[in-house]
N, C-alpha and C positions, 0 to 999 in steps of 0.2 A: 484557440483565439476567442478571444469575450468582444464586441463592442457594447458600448454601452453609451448611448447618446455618442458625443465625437470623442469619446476615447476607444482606443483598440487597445487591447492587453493581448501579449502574446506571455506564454511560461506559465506551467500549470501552478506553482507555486506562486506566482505574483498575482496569479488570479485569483485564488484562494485567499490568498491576505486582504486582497481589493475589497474580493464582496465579504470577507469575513470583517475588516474594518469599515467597509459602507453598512452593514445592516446586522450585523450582531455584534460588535468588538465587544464587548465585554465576557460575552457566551463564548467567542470561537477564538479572540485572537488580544488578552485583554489591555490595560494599558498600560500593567506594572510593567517595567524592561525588565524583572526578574524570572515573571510570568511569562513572558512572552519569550524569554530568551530559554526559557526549557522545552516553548514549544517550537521552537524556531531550531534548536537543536535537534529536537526530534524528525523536525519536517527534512532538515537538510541530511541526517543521516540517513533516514529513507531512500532520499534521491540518491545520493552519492554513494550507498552500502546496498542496502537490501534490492532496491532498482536497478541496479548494474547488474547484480545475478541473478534477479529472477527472471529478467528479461530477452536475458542470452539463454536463459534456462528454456525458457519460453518458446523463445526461436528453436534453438537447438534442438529442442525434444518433441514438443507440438506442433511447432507449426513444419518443420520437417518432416518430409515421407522419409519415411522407418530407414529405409534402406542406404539413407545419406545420411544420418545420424552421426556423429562424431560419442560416440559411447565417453570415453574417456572424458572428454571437455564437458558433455552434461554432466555425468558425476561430479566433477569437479563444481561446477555451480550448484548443486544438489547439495553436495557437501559444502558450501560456502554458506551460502540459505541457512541452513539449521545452524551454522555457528551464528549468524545477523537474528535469527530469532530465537537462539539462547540468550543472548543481548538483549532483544525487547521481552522476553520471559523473565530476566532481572528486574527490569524498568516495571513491568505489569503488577510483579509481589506488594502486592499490598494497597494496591492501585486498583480502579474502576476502569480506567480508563490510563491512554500512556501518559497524559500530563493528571492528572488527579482522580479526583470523582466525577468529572462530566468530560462531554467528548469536548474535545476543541479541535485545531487544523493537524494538530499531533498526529492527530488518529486517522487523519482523512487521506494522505499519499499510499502510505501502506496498508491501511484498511483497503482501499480501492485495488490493491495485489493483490490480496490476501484471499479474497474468492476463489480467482481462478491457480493459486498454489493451494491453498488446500484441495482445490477438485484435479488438481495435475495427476498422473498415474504412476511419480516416481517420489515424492517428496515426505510422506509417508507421512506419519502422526505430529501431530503441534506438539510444541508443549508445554506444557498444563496452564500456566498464565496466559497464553498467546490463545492457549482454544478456549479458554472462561470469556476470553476478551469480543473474540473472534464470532462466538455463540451471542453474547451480547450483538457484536454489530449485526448477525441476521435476523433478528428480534425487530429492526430497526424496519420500518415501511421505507425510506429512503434508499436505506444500501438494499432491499429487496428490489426496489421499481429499479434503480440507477447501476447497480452492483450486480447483482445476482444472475447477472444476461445469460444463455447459452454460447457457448463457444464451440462447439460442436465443427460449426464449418472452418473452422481457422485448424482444424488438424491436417497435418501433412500439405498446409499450401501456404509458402513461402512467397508465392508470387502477388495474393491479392491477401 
């Protein structure tokens, strides 16, 4: 949740677009609807694709103790993941970033996954557009201070 003055924003996505159209639209979110609808495609496939699985992934594997693990259904999101970022590894060829040359909101739902699946201990190598990409965003003083956090305590505890 964002407040800002008497507005409340709930939805990480609608928050993103708020401050991206309050204080950079041109840079983050800009005003062509042609522009914007490639990053708006991107943002929403994130949510709706790559976020479903890596999330259950997430649950499933980490934050579960070993021992209650469901083997089968983590592979299966495991194997889901690497087909959703063979997909953004298409998007990426020839690309700086997943909407062009500079980051915009494209980059920022799945960038913000992207940490803690590449440091997962089942999900194995990127590939090759998505780790040029990926390497770029830890270059970034942002995704380091905001991104880069320890996750350490969230293994094997489902409860907190």
């Amino acid at each position: 949740m964002l407040v800002d003055g008497d507005l409340s924003l709930w939805e990480s996505h609608t928050i993103l677009r708020y401050l991206a159209a309050a204080h950079a639209p041109e840079r983050f979110w800009p005003d062509d609807p042609a522009e914007r609808s490639l990053i708006d495609r991107w943002m929403d496939w994130s949510q709706s694709q790559f976020d479903v699985s890596f999330m259950t992934l997430f649950r499933g594997h980490w934050r579960t103790p070993e021992a209650q693990r469901k083997i089968r259904v983590n592979q299966f999101h495991v194997d889901r993941c690497r087909r959703y970022l063979e997909i953004l590894d298409g998007q990426l060829a020839g690309r700086d970033y997943v909407a062009g040359d500079g980051l915009t909101l494209a980059d920022v739902p799945v960038g913000a996954l992207m940490y803690r699946y590449a440091n997962l201990d089942v999900t194995g190598a990127l590939p090759p557009n998505v780790d040029r990409w990926y390497r770029a965003l830890t270059k970034r003083e942002a995704y380091q201070t905001h991104i880069m956090l320890p996750f350490e305590e969230l293994k094997g505890r489902l409860a907190h």
